[in-house]
N, C-alpha and C positions, 0 to 999 in steps of 0.2 A: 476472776473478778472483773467485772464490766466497768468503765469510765464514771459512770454514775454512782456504783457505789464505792468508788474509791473518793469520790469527791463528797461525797456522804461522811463518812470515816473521815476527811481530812476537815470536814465542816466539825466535828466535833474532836480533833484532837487540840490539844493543849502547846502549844507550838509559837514560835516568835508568828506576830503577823506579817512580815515582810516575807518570810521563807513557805506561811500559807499559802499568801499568793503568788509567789513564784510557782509553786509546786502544784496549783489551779489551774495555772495557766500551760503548764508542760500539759498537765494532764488534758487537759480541753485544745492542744496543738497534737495529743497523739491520737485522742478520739478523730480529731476531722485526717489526720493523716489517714486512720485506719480506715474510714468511710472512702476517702480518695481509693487507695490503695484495693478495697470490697468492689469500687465503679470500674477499675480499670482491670482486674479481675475478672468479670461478668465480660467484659468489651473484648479481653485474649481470647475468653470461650466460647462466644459469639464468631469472633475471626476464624479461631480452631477449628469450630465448627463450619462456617461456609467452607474453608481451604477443605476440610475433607470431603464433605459432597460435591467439591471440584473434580477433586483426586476422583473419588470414586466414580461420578461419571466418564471422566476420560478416558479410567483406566476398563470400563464397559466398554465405552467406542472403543479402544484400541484393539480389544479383545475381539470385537467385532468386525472390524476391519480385516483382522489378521483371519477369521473364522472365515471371510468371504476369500480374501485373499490366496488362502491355499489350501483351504473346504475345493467342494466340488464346483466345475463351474459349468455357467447354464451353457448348453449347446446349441440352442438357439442362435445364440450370438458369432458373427460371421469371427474368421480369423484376426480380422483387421479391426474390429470392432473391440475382440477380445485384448488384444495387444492396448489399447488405448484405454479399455477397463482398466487393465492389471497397472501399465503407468499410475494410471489418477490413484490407486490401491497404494501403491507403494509412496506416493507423495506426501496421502493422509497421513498411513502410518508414520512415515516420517515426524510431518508434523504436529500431529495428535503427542506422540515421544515426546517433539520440546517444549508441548506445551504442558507434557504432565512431570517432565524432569523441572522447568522450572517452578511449577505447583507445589513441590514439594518440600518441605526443611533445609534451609541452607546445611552441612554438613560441614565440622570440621575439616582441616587438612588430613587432621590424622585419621577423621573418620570417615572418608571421602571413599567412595567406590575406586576400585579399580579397576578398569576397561580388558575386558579378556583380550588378550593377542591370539592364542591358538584360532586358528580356520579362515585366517586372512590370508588370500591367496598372493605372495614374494610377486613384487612388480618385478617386471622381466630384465634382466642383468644385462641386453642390450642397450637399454637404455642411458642416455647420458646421462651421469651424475656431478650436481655441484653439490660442494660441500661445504657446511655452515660449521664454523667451529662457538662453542658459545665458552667460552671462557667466565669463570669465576670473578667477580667485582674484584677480586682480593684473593693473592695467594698466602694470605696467613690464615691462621685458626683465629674466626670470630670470637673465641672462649678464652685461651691462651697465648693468643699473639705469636705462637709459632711455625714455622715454613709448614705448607703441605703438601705432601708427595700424592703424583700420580699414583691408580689403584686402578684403574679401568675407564670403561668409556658407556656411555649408554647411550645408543644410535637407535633413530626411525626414522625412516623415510617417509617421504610424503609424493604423491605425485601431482607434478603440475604441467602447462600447457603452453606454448607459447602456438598461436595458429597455424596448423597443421604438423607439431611436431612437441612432442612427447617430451618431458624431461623430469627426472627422480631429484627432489632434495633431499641432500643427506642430514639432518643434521646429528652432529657429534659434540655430546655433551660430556667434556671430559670431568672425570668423581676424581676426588684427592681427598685423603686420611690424615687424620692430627694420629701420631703417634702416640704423641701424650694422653688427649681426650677422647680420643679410638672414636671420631667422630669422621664424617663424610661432607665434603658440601660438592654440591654441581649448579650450573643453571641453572634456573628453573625452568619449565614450560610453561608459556605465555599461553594464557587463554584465547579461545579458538572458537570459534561457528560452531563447530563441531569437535567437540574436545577428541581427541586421541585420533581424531579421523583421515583417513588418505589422503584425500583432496586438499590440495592447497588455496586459498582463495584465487588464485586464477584461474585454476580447473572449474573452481564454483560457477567463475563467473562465466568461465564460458560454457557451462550446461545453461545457465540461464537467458543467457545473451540469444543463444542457438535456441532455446526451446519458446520462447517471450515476443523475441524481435527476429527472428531469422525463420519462425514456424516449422521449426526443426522438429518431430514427434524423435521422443526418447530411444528408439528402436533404431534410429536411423544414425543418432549418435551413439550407440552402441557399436555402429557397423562402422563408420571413421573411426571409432578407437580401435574396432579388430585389424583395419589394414595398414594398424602399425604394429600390430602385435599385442595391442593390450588389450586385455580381460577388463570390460568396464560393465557390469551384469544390470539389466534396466532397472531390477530390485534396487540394485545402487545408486545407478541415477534417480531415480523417483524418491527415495529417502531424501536425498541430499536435496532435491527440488522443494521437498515438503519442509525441512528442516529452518534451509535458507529463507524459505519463504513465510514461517513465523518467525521468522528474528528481524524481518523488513518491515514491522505491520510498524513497530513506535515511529519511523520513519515516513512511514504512510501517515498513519494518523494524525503527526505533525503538520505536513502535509495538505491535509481536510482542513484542519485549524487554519493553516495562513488563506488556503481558496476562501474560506468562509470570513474573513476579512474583510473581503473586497465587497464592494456595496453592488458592482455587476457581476453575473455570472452566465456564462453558454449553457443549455444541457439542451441533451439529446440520445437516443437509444440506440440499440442495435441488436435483431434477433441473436441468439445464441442456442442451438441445439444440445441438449444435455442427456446424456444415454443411461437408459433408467434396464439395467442387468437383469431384472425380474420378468421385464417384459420380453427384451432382445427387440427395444424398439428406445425411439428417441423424444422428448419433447422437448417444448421451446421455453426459453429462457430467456434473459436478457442482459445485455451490460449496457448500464444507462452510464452515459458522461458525461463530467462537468469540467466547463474549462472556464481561465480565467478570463476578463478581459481584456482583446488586444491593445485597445487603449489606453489600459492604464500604466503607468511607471511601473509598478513592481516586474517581479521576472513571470512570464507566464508559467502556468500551472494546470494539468491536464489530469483529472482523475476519474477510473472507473468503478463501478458499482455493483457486483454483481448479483440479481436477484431472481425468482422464481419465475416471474413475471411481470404484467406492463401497467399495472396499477399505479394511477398517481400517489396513491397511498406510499410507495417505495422513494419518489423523487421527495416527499414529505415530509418523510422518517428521515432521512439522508439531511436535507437540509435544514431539520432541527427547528430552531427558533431564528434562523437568519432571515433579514431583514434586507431587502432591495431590489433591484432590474435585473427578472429573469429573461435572458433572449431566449426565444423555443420556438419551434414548428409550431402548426395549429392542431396536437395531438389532443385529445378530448381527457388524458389524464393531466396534462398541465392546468387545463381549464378548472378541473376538480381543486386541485393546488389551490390555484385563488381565491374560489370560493372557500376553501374551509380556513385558509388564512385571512382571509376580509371577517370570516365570522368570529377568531379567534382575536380577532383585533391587531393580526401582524400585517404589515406590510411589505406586500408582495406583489411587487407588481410587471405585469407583461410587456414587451418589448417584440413587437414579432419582426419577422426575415422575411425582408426583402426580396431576395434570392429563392424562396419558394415561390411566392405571386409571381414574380418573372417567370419561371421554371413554368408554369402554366401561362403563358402567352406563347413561349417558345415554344411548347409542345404542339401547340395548336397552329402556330405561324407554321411548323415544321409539316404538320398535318396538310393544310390545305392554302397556306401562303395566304393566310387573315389579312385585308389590310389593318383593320381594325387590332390586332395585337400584333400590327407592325407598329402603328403607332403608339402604342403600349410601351412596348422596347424601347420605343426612340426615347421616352421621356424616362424608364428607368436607366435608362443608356445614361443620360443627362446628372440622374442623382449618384453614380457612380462616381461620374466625373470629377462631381465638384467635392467627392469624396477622396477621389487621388490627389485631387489639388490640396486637400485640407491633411490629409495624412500626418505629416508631420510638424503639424501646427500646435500651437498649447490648446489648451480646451477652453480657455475663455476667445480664442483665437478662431477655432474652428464653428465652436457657438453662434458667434457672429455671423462668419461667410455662411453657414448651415439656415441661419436665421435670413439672410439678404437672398441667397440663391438657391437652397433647396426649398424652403418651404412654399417657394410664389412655384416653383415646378408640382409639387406633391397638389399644391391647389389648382394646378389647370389639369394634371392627371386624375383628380381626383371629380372634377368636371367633367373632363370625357367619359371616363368609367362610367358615371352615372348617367350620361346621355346614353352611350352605346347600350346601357344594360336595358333601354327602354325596346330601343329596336330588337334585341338578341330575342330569338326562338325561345320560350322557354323550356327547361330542359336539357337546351342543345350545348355544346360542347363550348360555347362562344357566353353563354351564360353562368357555366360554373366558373371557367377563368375569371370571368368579372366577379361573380359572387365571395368568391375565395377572399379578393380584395378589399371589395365595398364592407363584409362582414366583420371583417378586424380591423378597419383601418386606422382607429385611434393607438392600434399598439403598433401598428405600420410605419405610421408617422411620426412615432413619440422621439425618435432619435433625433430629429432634426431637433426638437424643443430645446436641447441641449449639446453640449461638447464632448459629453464622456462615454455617449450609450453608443451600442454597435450599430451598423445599419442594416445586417445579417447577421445568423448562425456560421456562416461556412465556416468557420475558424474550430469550431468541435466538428463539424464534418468533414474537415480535414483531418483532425486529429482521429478519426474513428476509421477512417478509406485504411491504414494497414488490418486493424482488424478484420475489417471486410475479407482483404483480400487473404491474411492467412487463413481462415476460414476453408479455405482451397485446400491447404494442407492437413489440418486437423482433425476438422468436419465437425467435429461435435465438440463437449466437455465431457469429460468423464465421471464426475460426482459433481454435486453442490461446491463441496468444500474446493476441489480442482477450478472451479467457478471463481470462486472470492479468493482465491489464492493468485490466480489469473490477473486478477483484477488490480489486485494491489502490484503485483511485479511490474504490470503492464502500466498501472500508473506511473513508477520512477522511471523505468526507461522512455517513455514516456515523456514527461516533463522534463528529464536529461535532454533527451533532443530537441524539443525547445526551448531548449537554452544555450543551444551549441554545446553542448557539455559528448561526448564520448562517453555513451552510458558505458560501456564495457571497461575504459579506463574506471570509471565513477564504482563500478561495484566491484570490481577488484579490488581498489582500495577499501570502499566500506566494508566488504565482507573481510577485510584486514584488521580493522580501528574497531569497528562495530563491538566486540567483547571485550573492550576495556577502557571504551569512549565515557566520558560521564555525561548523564541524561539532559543537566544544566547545559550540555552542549550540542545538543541534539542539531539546534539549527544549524549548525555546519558541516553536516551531513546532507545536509536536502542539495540534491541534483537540480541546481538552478545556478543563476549567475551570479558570479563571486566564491564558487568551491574551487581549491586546488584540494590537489591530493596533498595527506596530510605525513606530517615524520612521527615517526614511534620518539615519545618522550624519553 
């Protein structure tokens, strides 16, 4: 019987009318419960439904990955090219795993998988061992309040690192029996990066440290762990790369959120080679970076982006609907940027560097000793100046002296430029220097208008010169995802170092805290200033 006609039936039974309308009213509080309860129904089978076409895509890449993995491989591909395939393979896998283990149903305790031990090759008994005893909160029975006897012990090791030298922890987790309630209690095991796995977050951190910040290729930290003896298999490294490397992304993404804060921001690109297996050939790629402002108070912040390619459409997407002073090159995809944000109605607007205009007088003074972009230099020589002097001033501070003594310089530089451009050949090498100038010069000068904008980029082109240079070492990316995984690692450490933070301290600890941190607390995790490392609760 439906709510309706029960309230039908009570419309015509013979009944006290105070207990009518009680009995109306329940019934008209269970119809909208049951309607609540029909919405939020529909809203579980909707969720049920996306989580499984989650699942099920994953669990196709993994399959796939694993099919490339140790399927046939192209021979095309030189030895050393191949070695840096199979790394980025085993990283995916890795993290494709954690990303499809946490997709999945939370599980009971009691229904929880258990991790196979057989075929994990015994760390080598040379090794030194300390040992962790974990003792029971309470040696009485939680049930019966009476003593509990020792029963056995249950040990695993884990192996960790301390720079250049190898060490096993033990720990020993002593089991005790109620006699009475033929029950067992031990420690339990603290949730882990990698639940049941070898590596102890030291060892994590320094695959990552070595492979991130040191340009260390996985192969070669394999070959340091064998001249101590240890079996470290690059499938293993590369897992634990991929692993680590999706449990860092809420930390990243945090991250994005605080840069995007800020009303200034740096960006700037950097080719990136990415090795396409099918061909046994490379294309180009990019990591585009954003950093924060070194003028402002907060702690700086350095993040990269990894993408297919150099379409401002990418710097776009990335920066969402934020709002204020972008500092940039004169690259033809930032220009894009602006215009499609002027026509969206956002404000977005250009600040350009210094530090390239110069960059083209020196080139040319170096060329053929200009006087003409001798005297170029003299005058940006000048707006530096009164930029060292202002450095550490406040910003209504700097405002000022910027307003009294750069801007009357920018206007007789900005006089000459234009006289000289009259004379210059055109064409000639003396007219694009000037052109570069004269052509942007409203976003050239916008610094001085103010206290708080950059007067350069160089501040992400610093941050981007390590890239550069491991480049040296790695040569390429190995997939996409090896790309964006790159990205995000190279962001914290990254922003750790400018903040004087010891990334390799920093992610030791987080890859410690990181699986039992609560989300509310996320921001004390970010590798910036003001982290100490944190004590287990």
């Amino acid at each position: 019987m439906n709510a309706m006609d029960a309230l039908s039936l009570l419309e015509k039974a013979d009944i006290d009318p105070a207990a009518k309308q009680a009995l109306t009213a329940s019934i008209l509080q269970l119809k909208a419960e049951h309607e609540q309860l029909k919405i939020r129904v529909a809203q579980d089978q909707l969720r049920i439904d996306r989580d499984q076409l989650k699942i099920q895509s994953l669990t196709f890449e993994l399959a796939h990955l694993k099919r490339i993995r140790f399927g046939q491989r192209n021979e095309s591909l030189s030895a050393e090219q191949l070695d840096f395939f199979t790394e980025s393979l085993d990283e995916d896998i890795g993290a494709v795993s954690a990303e499809l283990e946490s997709s999945e149903p939370e599980l009971t305790v009691t229904a929880r998988k258990q991790r196979a031990k057989a075929g994990r090759q015994a760390l080598p008994d040379h090794l030194p061992r300390i040992e962790h005893i974990h003792e029971p909160l309470s040696c009485t029975c939680g049930q019966c309040g009476l003593g509990l006897v020792k029963i056995g012990e249950d040990i695993s090791e884990q192996l960790d690192v301390i720079p250049a030298q190898f060490t096993v922890h033990r720990h020993i987790r002593p089991q005790y029996a109620c006699r009475s309630c033929e029950t067992i209690t031990a420690d339990p095991i603290p949730p882990a990066i990698i639940d049941g796995g070898l590596a102890t977050p030291g060892l994590l951190a320094w695959v990552m440290i070595s492979k991130y910040s040191d340009h260390l290729p996985l192969y070669r930290l394999e070959q340091i762990a064998a001249r101590s003896g240890v079996p470290l298999a690059r499938s293993t490294l590369g897992s634990w790369v991929g692993r680590v490397g999706f449990s860092l992304l809420p930390i990243y993404e945090y991250l994005k959120d605080q840069l995007l804060s800020g009303r200034v921001i740096h960006a700037d690109e950097t080719p990136i080679r990415q090795l396409d297996p099918g061909k046994g050939k490379t294309h180009k790629s990019y990591l585009w970076a954003y950093r924060s402002n070194t003028l402002d108070e907060g702690p700086p912040i350095i993040l990269f982006d990894y993408q297919a390619g150099r379409s401002g459409q990418f710097a776009q997407d990335f920066l969402s609907e934020w709002r204020g002073y972008l500092t940039v090159d004169d690259f033809s995809g930032y220009k894009a940027l602006f215009k499609a944000r002027a026509s969206d109605g956002l404000s977005c607007i250009e600040v350009g560097c210094l530090a390239h205009a110069r960059r083209r007088f020196f080139e040319l003074h170096e060329a053929n000793q200009s006087p003409m972009a001798a005297q170029a230099l003299k005058h940006i020589a000048e707006l530096y100046q009164i930029e060292t002097a202002a450095r550490d001033l406040s910003i209504e501070d700097r405002q000022q002296i910027r307003h009294d003594k750069a801007l009357p310089v920018l206007a007789e530089l900005h006089g000459f430029l234009t006289a000289s451009r009259i004379k210059a050949p055109p064409g000639g090498a003396s007219a694009k220097a000037i052109d570069y100038s004269l052509k942007r010069w409203e976003s050239l000068e916008r610094y001085a208008h103010s206290g708080f904008l950059p007067i350069d980029n160089n501040p992400i082109e610093s941050a981007i010169r390590p890239i550069a240079l491991g480049r040296k070492n790695w040569l390429f990316s190995g997939s996409e995802r090896a790309g964006k995984r790159a990205a995000v690692i190279q962001s914290l450490i990254g922003t750790a170092k400018l903040n004087g933070i010891d990334p390799s301290a920093w992610l030791k600890d987080t890859l410690e805290y990181l699986p039992i941190w609560p989300n509310s607390r996320i921001d004390e995790l970010l590798p910036i200033k003001g982290w100490v490392p944190k004590e287990r609760a």
